[in-house]
C-alpha positions as CSV (number, residue, x, y, z in Angstrom):
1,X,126.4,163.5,39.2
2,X,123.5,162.4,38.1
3,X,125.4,159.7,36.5
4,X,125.9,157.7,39.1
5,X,122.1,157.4,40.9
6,X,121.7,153.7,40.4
7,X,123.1,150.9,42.6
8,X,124.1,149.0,39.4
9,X,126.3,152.3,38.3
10,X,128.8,151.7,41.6
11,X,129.9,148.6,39.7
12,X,131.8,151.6,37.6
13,X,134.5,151.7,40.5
14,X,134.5,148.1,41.1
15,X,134.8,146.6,38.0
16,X,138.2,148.4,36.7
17,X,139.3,147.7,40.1
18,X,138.8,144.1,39.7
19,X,140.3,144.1,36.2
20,X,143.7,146.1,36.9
21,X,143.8,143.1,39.9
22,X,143.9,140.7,37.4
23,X,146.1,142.7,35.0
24,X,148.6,143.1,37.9
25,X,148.4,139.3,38.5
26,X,149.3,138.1,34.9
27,X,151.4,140.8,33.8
28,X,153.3,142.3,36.5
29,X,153.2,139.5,39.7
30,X,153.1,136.8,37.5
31,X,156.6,135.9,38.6
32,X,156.4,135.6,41.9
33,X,153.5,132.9,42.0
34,X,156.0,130.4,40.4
35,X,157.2,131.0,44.4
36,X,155.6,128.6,47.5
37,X,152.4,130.6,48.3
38,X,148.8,130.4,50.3
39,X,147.9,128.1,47.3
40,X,150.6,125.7,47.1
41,X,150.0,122.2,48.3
42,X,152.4,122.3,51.2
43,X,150.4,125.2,52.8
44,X,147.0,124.2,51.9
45,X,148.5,120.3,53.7
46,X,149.6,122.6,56.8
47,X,146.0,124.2,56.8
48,X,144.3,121.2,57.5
49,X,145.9,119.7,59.9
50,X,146.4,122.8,62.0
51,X,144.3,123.9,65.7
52,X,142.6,127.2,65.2
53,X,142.1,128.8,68.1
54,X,138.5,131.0,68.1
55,X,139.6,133.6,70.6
56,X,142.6,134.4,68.4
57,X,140.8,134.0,65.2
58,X,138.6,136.4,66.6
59,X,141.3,138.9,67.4
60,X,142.7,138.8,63.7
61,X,139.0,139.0,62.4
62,X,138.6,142.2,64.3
63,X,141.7,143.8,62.5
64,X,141.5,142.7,59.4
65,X,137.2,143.0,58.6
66,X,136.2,145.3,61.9
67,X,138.5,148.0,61.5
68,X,138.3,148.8,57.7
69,X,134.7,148.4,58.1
70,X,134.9,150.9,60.3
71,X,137.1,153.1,59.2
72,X,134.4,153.3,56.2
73,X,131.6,153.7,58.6
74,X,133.2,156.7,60.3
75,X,133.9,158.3,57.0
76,X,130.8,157.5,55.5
77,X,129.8,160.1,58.0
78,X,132.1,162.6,56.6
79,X,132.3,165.3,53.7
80,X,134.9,162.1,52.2
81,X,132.2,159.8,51.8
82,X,131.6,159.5,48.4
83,X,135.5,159.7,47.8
84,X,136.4,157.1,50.6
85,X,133.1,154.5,48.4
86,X,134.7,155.2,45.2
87,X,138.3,154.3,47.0
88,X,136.5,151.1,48.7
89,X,135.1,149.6,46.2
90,X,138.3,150.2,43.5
91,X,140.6,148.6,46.3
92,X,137.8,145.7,46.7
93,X,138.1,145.2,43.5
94,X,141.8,145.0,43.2
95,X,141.7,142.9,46.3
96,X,139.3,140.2,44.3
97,X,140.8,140.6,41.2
98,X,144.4,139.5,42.6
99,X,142.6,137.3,45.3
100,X,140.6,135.0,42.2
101,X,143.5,135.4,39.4
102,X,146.3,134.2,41.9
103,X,144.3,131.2,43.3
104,X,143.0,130.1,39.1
105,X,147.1,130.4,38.3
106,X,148.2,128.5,40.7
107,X,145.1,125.7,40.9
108,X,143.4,125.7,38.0
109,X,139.7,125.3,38.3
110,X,140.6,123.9,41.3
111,X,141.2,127.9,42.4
112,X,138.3,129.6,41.7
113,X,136.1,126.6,43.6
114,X,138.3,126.8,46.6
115,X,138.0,130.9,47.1
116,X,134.2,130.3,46.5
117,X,134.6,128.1,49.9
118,X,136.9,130.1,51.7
119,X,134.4,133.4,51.1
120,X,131.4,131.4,51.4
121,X,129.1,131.8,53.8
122,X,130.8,134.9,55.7
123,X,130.3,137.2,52.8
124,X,127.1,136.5,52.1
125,X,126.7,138.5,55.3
126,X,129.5,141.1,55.6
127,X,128.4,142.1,51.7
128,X,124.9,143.1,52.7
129,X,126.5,145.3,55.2
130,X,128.8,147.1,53.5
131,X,126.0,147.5,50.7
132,X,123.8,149.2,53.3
133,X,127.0,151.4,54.0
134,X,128.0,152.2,50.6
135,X,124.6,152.6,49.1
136,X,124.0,155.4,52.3
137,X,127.1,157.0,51.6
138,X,126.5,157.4,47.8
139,X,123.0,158.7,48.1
140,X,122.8,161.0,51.0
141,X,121.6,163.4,51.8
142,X,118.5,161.4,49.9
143,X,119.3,158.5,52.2
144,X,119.4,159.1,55.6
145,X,121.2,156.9,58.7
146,X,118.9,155.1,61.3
147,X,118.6,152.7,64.1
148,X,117.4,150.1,61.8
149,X,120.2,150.0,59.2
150,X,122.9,150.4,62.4
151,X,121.0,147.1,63.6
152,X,120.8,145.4,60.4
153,X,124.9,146.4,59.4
154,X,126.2,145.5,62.9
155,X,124.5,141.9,62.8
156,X,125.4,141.1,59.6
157,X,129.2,141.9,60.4
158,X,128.5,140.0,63.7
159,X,127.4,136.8,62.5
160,X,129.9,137.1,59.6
161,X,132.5,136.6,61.9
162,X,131.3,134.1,64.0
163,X,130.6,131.8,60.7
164,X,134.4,133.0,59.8
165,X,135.3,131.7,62.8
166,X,133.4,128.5,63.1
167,X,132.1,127.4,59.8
168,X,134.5,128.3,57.3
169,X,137.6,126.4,58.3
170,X,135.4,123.0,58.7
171,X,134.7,124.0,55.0
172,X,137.8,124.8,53.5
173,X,139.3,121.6,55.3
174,X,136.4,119.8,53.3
175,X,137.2,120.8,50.2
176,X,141.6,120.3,50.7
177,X,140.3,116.7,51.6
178,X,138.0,116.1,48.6
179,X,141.1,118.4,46.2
């Protein structure tokens, strides 16, 4: 395993992930994104106009971020970490591979600038945090856990959400007005 010591070598599991995501998008679920979807203008209308309600925001953040984030936290404490990194980062890969090769069929340019938005500033927190995680799952036992990584990873998460919650829609309703 000696292989895989570096930080830059984990891109091994994301990048094919990422690239069967966009192989799955233009070869196999290219028909269905002739369909109404999250980038069609009637939705991305709807989105603008619509009351988000924090509390409930919050709620859906917690499942959706909080809980897989956890889920790899708890493993990362397991014999399955290594196993449950390599599974992370092939499914965040997929995940971003459909996520950016949907949005650029369906918009354009226009697609790639507005997932940019809708990620921005949130994951320039929550990927710090699950960097921290993966990179001490990967490495131990050479890396071990402490009070200041549980700090740093719950903070970043923490203030990820609250811009998710707060700054991102006043964004992405920015950038529907100026599309």
């Amino acid at each position: 395993m000696r292989m895989f010591r570096t930080r830059k070598q984990l891109l091994a599991f994301f990048m094919p992930g990422f690239l069967l995501g966009i192989i799955y998008v233009n070869f196999i679920a290219k028909r269905y994104l002739a369909e109404p979807g999250i980038f069609s203008a009637g939705i991305l209308e709807q989105f603008r106009t619509v009351h988000i309600s924090a509390g409930d925001y919050l709620w859906y953040l917690l499942r959706v971020r909080a809980v897989p984030f956890g889920i790899l936290a708890a493993l990362g404490f397991t014999k399955m970490r290594k196993p449950s990194v390599v599974l992370f980062l092939l499914w965040t890969g997929l995940s971003g591979g459909i996520l950016i090769s949907s949005a650029i069929l369906s918009m354009g340019i226009k697609g790639s600038i507005f997932c940019l938005v809708g990620l921005m500033p949130q994951f320039l927190m929550y990927i710090p945090a699950c960097l921290v995680l993966i990179w001490y799952s990967w490495s131990y036992p050479q890396n071990r856990w402490n009070r200041q990584k549980t700090v740093f990873v719950v903070l970043m998460v923490s203030m990820g959400m609250i811009m998710e919650i707060y700054i991102n829609p006043i964004l992405v309703r920015w950038l529907i007005a100026v599309l």
